[in-house]
C-alpha positions in Angstrom: 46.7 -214.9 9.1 46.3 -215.9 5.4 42.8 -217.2 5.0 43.8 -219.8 2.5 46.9 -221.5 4.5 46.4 -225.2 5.4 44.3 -225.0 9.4 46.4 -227.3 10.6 49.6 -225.9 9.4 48.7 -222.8 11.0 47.5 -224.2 14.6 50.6 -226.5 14.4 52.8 -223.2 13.9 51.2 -220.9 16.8 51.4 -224.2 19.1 55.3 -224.1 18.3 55.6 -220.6 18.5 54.2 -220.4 21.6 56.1 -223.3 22.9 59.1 -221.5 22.0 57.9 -218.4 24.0 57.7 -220.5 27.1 60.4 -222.1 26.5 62.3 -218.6 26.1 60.7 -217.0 29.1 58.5 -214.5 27.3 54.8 -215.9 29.0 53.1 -212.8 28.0 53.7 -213.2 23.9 53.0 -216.7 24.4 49.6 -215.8 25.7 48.7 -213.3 23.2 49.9 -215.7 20.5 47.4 -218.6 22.3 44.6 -216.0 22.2 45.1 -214.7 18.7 45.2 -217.8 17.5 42.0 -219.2 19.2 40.5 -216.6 17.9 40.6 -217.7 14.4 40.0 -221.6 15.8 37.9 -221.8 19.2 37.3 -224.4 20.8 41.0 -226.1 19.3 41.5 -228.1 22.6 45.4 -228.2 22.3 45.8 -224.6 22.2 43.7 -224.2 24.8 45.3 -226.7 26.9 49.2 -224.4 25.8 47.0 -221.2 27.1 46.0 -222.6 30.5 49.2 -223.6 30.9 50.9 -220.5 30.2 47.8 -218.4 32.6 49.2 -220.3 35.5 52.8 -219.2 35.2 51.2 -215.7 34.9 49.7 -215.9 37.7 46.1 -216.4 36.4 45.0 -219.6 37.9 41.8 -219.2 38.4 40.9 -218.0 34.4 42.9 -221.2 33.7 41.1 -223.6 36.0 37.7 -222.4 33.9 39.4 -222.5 30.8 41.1 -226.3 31.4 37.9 -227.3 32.8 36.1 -226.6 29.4 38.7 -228.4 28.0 38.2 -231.6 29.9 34.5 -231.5 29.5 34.8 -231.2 25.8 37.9 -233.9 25.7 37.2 -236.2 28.5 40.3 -238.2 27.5 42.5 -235.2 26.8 45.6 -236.4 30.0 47.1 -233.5 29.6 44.1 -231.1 30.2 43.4 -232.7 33.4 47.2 -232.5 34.5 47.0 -228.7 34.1 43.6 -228.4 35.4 45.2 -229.8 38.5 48.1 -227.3 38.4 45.7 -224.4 37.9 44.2 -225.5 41.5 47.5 -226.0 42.5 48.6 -222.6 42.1 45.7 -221.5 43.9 46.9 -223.7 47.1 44.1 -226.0 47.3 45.6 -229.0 47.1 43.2 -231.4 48.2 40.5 -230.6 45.4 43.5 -231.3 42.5 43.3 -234.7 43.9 40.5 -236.0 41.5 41.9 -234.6 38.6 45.2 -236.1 39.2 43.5 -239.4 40.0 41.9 -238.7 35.7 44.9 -238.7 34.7 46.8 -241.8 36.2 43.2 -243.4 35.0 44.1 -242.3 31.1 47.9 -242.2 31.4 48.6 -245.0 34.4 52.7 -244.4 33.2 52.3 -240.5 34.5 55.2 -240.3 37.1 54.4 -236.7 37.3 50.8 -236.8 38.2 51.9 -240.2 40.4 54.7 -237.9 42.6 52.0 -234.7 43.0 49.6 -237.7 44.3 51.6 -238.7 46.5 52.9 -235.6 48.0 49.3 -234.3 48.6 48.3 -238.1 50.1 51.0 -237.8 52.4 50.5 -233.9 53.3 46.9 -235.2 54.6 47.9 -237.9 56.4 47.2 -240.6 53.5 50.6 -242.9 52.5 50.8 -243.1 49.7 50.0 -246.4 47.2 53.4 -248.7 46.8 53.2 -247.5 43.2 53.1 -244.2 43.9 56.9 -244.9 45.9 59.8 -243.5 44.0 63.0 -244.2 43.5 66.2 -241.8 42.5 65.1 -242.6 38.4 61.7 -241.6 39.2 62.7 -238.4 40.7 65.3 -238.0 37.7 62.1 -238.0 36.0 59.8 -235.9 37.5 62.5 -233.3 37.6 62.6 -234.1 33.8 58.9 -233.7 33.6 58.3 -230.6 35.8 61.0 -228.6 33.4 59.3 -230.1 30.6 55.9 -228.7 31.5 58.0 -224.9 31.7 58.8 -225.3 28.2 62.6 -226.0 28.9 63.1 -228.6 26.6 66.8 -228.7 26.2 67.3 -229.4 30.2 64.3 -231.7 30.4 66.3 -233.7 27.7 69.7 -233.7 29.8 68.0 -235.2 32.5 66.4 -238.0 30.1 69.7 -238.7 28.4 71.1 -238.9 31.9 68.6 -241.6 33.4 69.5 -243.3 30.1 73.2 -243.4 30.6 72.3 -245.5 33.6 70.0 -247.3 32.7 70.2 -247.3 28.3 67.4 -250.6 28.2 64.4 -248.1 30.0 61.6 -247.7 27.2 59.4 -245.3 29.1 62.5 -243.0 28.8 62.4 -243.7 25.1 59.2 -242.7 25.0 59.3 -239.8 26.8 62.0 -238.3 24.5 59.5 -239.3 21.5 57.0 -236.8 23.3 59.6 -234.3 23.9 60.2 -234.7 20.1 56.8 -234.4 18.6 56.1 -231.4 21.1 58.6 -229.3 19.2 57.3 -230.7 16.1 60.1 -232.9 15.5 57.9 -235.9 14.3 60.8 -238.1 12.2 62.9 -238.3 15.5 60.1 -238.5 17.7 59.0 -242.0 15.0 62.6 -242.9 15.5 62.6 -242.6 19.7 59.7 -244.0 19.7 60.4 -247.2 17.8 63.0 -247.7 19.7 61.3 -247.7 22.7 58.2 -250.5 21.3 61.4 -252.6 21.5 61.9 -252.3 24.8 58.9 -252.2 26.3 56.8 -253.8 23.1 53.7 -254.8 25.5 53.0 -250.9 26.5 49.9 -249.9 24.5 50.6 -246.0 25.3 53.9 -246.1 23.7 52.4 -248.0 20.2 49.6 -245.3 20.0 52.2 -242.3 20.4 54.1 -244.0 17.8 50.8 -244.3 15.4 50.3 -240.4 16.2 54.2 -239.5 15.0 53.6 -241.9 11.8 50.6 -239.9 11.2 51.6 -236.9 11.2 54.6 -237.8 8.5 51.8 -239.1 6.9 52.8 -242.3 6.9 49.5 -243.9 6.9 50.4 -247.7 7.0 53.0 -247.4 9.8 50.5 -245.2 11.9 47.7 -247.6 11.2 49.7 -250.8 12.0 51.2 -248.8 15.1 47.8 -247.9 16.3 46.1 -251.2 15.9 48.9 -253.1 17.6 48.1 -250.7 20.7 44.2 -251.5 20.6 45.1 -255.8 20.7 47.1 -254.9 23.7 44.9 -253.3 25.4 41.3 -253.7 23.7 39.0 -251.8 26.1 41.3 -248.2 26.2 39.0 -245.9 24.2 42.5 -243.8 23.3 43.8 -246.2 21.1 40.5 -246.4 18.9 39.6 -242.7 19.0 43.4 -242.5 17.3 43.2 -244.7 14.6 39.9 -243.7 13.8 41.7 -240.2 12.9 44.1 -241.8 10.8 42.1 -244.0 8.7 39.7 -240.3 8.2 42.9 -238.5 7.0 43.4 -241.9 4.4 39.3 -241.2 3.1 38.5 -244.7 4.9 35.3 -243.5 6.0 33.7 -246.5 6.5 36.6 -247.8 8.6 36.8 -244.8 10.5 33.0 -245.3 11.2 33.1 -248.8 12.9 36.1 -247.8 14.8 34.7 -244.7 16.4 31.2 -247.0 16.7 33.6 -249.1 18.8 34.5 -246.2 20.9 31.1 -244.9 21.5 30.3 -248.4 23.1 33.6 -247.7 25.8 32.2 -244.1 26.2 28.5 -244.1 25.4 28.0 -240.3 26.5 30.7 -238.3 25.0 29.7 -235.8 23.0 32.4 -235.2 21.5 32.8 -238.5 20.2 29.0 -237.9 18.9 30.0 -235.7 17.1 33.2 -237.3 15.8 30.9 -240.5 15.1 27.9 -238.5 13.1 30.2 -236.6 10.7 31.4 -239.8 9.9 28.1 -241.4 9.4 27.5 -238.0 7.6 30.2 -238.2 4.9 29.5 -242.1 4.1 25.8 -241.1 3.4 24.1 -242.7 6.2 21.9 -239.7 7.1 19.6 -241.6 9.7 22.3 -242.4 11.6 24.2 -239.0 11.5 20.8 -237.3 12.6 20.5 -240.0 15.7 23.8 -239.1 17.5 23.7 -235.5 16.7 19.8 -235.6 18.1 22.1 -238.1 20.7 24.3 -234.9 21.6 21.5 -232.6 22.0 19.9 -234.4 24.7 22.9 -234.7 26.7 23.7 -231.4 26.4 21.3 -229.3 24.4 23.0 -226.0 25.4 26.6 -227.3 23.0 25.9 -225.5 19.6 28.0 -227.9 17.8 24.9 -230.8 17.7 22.8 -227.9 16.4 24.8 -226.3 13.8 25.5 -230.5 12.9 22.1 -230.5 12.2 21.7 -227.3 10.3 25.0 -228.4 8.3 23.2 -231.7 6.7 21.0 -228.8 4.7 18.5 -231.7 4.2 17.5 -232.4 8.0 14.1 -230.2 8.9 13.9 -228.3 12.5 10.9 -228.7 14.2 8.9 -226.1 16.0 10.1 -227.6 19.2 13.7 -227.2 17.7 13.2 -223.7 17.4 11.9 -222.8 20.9 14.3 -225.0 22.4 17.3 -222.7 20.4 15.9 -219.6 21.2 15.9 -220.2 24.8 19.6 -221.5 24.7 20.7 -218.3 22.8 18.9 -216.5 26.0 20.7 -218.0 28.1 23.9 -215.3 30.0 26.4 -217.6 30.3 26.4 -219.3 26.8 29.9 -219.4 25.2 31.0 -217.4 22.0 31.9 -220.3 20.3 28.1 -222.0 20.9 26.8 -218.6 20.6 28.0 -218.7 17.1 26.9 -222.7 16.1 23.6 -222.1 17.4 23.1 -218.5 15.4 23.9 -220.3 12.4 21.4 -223.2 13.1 19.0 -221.0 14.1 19.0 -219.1 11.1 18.9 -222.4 9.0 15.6 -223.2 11.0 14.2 -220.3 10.5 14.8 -219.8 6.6 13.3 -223.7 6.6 10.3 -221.9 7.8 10.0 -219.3 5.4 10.8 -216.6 8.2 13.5 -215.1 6.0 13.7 -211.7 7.9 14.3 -213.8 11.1 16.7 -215.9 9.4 18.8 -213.0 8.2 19.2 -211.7 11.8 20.3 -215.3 13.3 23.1 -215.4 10.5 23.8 -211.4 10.8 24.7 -212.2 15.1 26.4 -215.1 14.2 28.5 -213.6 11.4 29.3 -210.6 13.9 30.4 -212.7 17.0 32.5 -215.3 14.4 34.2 -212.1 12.8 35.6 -210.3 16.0 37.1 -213.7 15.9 38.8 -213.9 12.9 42.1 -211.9 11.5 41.4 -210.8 7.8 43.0 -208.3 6.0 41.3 -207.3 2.9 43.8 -205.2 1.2 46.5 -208.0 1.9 44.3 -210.0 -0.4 43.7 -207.3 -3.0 47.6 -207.3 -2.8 48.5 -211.3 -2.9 46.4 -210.9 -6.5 48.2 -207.6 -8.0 51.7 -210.3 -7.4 50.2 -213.1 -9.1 49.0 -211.4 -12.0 52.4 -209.7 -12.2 54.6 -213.1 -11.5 52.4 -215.2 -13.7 52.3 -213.5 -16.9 52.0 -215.4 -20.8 55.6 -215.8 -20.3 55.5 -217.5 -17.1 54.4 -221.2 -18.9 56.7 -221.1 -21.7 58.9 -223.7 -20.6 57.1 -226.2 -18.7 58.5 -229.5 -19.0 55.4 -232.4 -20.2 54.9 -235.0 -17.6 55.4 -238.7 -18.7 52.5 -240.6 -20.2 50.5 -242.7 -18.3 50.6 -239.7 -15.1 47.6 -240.0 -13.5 45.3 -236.5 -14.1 44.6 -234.2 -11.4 41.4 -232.2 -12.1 41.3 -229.4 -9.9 37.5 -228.0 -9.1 37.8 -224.4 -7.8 35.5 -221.4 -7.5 33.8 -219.6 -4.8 32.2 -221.5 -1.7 28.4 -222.6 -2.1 28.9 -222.6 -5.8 28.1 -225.9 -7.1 31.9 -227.6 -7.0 30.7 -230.5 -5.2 27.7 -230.7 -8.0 30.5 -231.0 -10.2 32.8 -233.0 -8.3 30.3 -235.8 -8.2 29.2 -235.6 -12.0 32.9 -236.7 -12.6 33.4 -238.9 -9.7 29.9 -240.8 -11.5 32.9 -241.4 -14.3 34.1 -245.0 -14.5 38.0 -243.3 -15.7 38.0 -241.0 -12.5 38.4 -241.1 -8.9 36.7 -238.9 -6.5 39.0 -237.7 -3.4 37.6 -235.1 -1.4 39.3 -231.4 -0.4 43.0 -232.5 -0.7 45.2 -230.6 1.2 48.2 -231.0 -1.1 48.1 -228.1 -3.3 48.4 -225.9 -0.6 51.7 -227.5 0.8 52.8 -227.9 -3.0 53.0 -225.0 -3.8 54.5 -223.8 -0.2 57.2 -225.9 -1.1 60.7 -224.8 -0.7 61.7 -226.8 -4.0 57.9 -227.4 -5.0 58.3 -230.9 -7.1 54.6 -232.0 -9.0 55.2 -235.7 -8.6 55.5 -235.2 -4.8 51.7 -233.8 -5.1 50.8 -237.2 -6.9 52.2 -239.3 -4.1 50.4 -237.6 -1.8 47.1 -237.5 -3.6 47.7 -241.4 -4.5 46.9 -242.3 -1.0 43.1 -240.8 -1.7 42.7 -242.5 -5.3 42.0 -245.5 -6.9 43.7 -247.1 -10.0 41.5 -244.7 -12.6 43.8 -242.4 -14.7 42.0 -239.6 -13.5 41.6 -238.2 -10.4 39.6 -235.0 -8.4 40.4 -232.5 -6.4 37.9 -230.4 -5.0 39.5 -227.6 -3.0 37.3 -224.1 -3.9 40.8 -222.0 -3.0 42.4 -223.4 -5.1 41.7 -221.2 -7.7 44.8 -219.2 -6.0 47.3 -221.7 -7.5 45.9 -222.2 -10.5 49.7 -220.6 -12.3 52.0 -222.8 -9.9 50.0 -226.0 -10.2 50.0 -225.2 -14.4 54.0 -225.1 -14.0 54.0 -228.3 -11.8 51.6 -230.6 -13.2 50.7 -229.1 -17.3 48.7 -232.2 -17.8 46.4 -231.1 -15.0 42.9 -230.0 -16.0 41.0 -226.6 -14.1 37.5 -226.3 -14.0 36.1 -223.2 -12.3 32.7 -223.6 -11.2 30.5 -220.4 -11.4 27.0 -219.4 -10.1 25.0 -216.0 -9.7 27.9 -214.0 -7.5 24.6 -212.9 -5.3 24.0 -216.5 -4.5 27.3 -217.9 -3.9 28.1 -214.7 -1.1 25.1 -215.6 0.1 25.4 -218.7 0.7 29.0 -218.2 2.0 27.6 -215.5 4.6 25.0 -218.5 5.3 27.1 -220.9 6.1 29.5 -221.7 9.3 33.1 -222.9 7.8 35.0 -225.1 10.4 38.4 -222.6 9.5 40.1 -221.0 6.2 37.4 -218.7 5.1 37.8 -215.4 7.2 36.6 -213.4 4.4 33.1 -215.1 5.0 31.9 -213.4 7.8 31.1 -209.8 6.7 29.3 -209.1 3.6 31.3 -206.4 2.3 34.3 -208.2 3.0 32.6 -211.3 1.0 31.7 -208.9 -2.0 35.1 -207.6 -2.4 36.7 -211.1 -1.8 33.8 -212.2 -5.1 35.3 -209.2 -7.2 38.9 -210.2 -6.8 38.1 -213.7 -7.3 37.0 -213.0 -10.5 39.6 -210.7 -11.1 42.5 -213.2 -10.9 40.2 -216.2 -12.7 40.2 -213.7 -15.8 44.0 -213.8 -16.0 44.0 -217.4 -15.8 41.9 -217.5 -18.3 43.9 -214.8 -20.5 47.5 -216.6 -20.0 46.0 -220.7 -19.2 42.9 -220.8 -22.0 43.3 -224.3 -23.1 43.8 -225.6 -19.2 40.6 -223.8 -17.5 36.9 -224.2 -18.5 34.1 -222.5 -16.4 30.9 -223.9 -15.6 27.9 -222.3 -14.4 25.9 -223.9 -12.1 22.4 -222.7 -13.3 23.1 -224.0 -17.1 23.8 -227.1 -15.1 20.0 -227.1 -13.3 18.5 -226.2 -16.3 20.1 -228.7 -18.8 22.6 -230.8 -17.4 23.1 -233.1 -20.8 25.3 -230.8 -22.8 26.7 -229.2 -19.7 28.0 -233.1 -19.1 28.9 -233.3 -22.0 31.3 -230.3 -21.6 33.0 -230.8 -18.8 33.6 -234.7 -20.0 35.2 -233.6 -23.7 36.8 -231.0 -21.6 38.6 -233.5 -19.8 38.9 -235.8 -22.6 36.5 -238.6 -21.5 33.7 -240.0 -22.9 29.9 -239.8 -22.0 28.9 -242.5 -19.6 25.3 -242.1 -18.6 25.9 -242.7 -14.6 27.5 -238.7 -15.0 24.4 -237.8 -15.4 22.8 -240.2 -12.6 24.9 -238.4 -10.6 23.4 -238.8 -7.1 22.9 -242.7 -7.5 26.9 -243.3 -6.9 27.7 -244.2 -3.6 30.7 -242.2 -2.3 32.2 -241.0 0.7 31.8 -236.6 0.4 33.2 -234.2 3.1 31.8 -231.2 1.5 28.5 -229.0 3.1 26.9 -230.1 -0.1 27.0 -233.9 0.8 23.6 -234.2 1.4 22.3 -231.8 -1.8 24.6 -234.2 -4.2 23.0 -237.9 -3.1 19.5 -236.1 -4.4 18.1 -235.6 -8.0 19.4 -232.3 -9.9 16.7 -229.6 -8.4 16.1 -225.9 -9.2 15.3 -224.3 -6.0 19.0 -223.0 -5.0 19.0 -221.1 -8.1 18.1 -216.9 -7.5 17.9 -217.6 -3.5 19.4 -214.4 -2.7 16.1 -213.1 -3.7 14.9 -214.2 -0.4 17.1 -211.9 1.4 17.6 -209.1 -0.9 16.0 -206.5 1.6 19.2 -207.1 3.6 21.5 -206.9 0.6 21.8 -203.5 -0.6 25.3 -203.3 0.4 26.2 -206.4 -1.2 24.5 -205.8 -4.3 26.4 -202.5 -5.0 29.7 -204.0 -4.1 28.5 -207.0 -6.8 27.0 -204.7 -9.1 30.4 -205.2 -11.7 29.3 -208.8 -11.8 25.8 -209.2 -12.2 24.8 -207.8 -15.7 27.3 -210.5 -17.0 27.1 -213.1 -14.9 25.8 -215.5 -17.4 28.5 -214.8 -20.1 30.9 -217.5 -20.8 34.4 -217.6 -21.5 
């Protein structure tokens, strides 16, 4: 898979793919596309869910029960997990232990006629009648028939049978709302909005059917609706965690930290040991800058379950919070342990390396992040030459020629200024410098330039809506995405106010800081330090031709003129932009901002000098690196 498509865009696509697999009868590619696709994102609970479905229709019940059980622990209120969980022991004819998993679900989802019908049967089977709720009638039956073919992937007949119950009875909401599921299962999110809508009419005191709503709105990105949806679902019914852990999403995905942080503190007070709300809750507290707090529900996590890699590597990931000795021991012994997961094996590598260079034990360090970086790459699909190849075709379709007639954008259009370069090279520095600017609005790692450019008929004001919902009222705005640097020709077509600053550091550095550090998805190339070298070189191969066919739009900044005299480096990077000096750019870490980026922590402190030349810590390991760099380092401190 490409490294530098949009995460989401490609889980969403495998999920359809795979649903379309089912739905077409071909189980085994819909497994392998499951797998392959985990792969590149573990632990993606959805997936995961699709897979265990899929390994009971194969006849694997058994791997699926583990599997769905992993799931459940990790997403307590994940319905659907539990349903399959209980089809998974189902299929292996015990019955009678499905029974609490079924009773999970009717306690999330209390509108499951399917898990209310399997209850039943197996109540009655042991000589249990069964509740007068769990009694059904010829539309409930209509239904679970609906409901079994939907679980098979058989969409088209599972919406027959709905249309059907609606013919007789067109007023039933839960019907409505069923169809909206159906919808936003095959991805159809507008009609799903639509079917769903309709059915908050009809049944407008059903909670369940406001938050399913809220998640189609969202994923239109329709903030407002999905945030007025969502919070109409929580006054109905205050105390379901569901409703909360939603909107909480959403306001995230608008850059309403702060928001987002009381909500999923309201959550955490419904389900107290969660870790995966922990988690949810300290990257939250993280990214608003309350560090104290972030460190208590991680350290929260760990005691809970200190075997779960992802409160380590949390902890490793604020790259201000120190280990202890204890910390230490205590990680060694859970990366002893036989039956730890890949995926924590991974977290806890990485945060185990990260204590250890803390300590100084640099050799020890290197071998953490070496075992981590070889379990997380057998993960991963890269192809190296594909990228050497995606660069040969933009230098070729973006020649000199290529910008000659770009139409201007109208005055007053707010100003994008896209911050690229390699990971772990000083882009949030920089970000933050101008963010300190009364004219300019911080954001975060916008997705939009991704999808812009993806575009079948790529438009650049449709980039500005989208960004406007991350931005304030200053004409000019950031957008910190490192790939970006890929784009840099299409987004100079689209938007030709738009400025480009590429942020450079010492290329030994920035690998190794990328080889360092765990990325949550996007960066396969990170994970083998050859593969990281050759990714550097071509980097720097395409930024050259931006800079040969784009030299008024792109200025590059190095990272260690900015640490060792940040004035006129400032000063640069404001006239590039054409903005004055304001002396809070240069008090950088005193503005209060939400930041998403690994650097969060490094950026709220005064400008230091230790980061610079700390490849030199590691450069016994390095020999491979270095000779793949070698093109690069006798001129790294040129400028353009």
């Amino acid at each position: 898979m490409n490294s530098n498509t949009d995460p989401l865009k490609q889980i969403k696509a495998a999920f359809a793919r795979a649903s379309a697999l089912i739905q077409a009868g071909d189980l085994s590619m819909a497994e392998a596309v499951c797998r392959e696709t985990l792969q590149q994102f573990p632990g993606e609970n959805n997936l995961s869910c699709l897979l265990g479905a899929v390994l009971i229709r194969l006849r694997k019940s058994e791997e699926a029960e583990s599997l769905l059980r992993d799931v459940t622990e990790q997403v307590p209120q994940f319905a659907k997990a539990h349903e399959e969980l209980a089809n998974a022991i189902l299929a292996q004819n015990q019955p009678k232990r499905a029974i609490p998993s079924l009773e999970r679900v009717l306690e999330i989802e209390p509108d499951n006629d399917l898990a209310r019908y399997k209850l039943a049967k197996i109540n009655t089977a042991y000589g249990k009648p069964p509740d007068d709720d769990q009694i059904l009638g010829e539309t409930d039956n209509m239904l679970m028939e609906a409901a079994l073919l939907r679980a098979k992937g058989k969409y088209g007949a599972a919406e027959e049978l709905y249309q059907s119950v609606l013919a007789r009875e067109p007023g039933n909401g839960k019907v409505y709302q069923l169809l909206g599921k159906l919808a936003m299962e095959q991805g159809h999110f507008a009609d799903a909005a639509i079917l769903l809508k309709r059915a908050t009419s009809l049944a407008p005191e059903s909670a369940d059917i406001w938050v399913d709503l809220g998640n189609a709105y969202a994923e239109q990105e329709r903030f407002d609706d999905a945030e007025a949806a969502t919070r109409r679902a929580i006054q109905l019914q205050p105390d379901a965690p569901r409703s909360r852990q939603v909107l909480a999403g959403i306001l995230s995905r608008e850059s309403k930290y702060g928001e987002a942080v009381d909500v999923l503190q309201q959550v955490l007070e419904l389900q107290p040991d969660s870790i995966e709300l922990l988690l949810a809750y300290g990257h939250s507290l993280r990214t608003v800058g309350r560090l104290d707090d972030a460190v208590a529900a991680f350290r929260r996590a760990l005691e809970l379950s200190p075997g779960s890699g992802g409160p380590w590597w949390s902890l490793a990931n604020l790259k201000t919070h120190e280990f202890g000795d204890a910390d230490r021991v205590l990680m060694g012994e859970q990366l002893a342990r036989d039956d730890i997961g890949d995926d924590d094996r991974v977290k806890l590598c990485f945060a185990a390396g990260t204590a250890a260079e803390d300590a100084g034990n640099f050799d020890s360090a290197f071998r953490f992040f070496e075992e981590g970086n070889q379990v997380r790459r057998t993960q991963e699909s890269y192809d190296p030459v594909a990228t050497q190849e995606r660069i040969d075709e933009l230098l070729t379709e973006f020649d000199e020629g290529a910008f000659a007639n770009v139409a201007e954008m109208q005055p007053g259009t707010p100003v994008p200024v896209f911050i690229v370069g390699m990971p772990r090279s000083g882009t949030t520095l920089v970000e933050q410098i101008l963010a300190s600017h009364s004219q300019v609005d911080g954001t975060r790692e916008l997705p939009y330039a991704e999808r812009l450019v993806r575009r079948a008929a790529p438009d650049g004001q449709w980039y500005l809506d989208q960004a406007a919902v991350h931005r304030g009222e200053a004409p000019y705005f950031t957008d910190k995405a490192p790939g970006n640097f890929w784009h840099i020709g299409r987004l100079a077509q689209l938007l030709p106010h738009a400025k480009f600053i590429n942020v450079r550091r010492h290329p030994l550095d920035s690998c190794m800081g990328s080889f360092k550090q765990l990325f949550a998805s996007g960066q396969s190339w990170s994970y083998d330090l050859f593969e990281i070298g050759e990714y550097c070189l071509g980097y720097r191969r395409l930024m050259d031709h931006w800079h040969e066919v784009l030299p008024s739009a792109l200025l590059d900044v190095q990272y260690e003129d900015i640490v060792e005299n940040i004035e006129p480096q400032v000063a640069r990077i404001l006239e590039f932009c054409g903005l004055d000096m304001e002396p809070a750019c240069l008090a950088f870490h005193e503005t209060q901002r939400a930041i998403e980026s690994a650097s969060s922590e490094q950026v709220r402190q005064p400008l230091y000098n230790t980061a610079v030349n700390r490849w030199r810590d590691y450069e016994a390991h390095l020999g491979e690196l270095i000779e793949v760099l070698q093109p690069l380092v006798p001129v790294e401190r040129s400028q353009k």
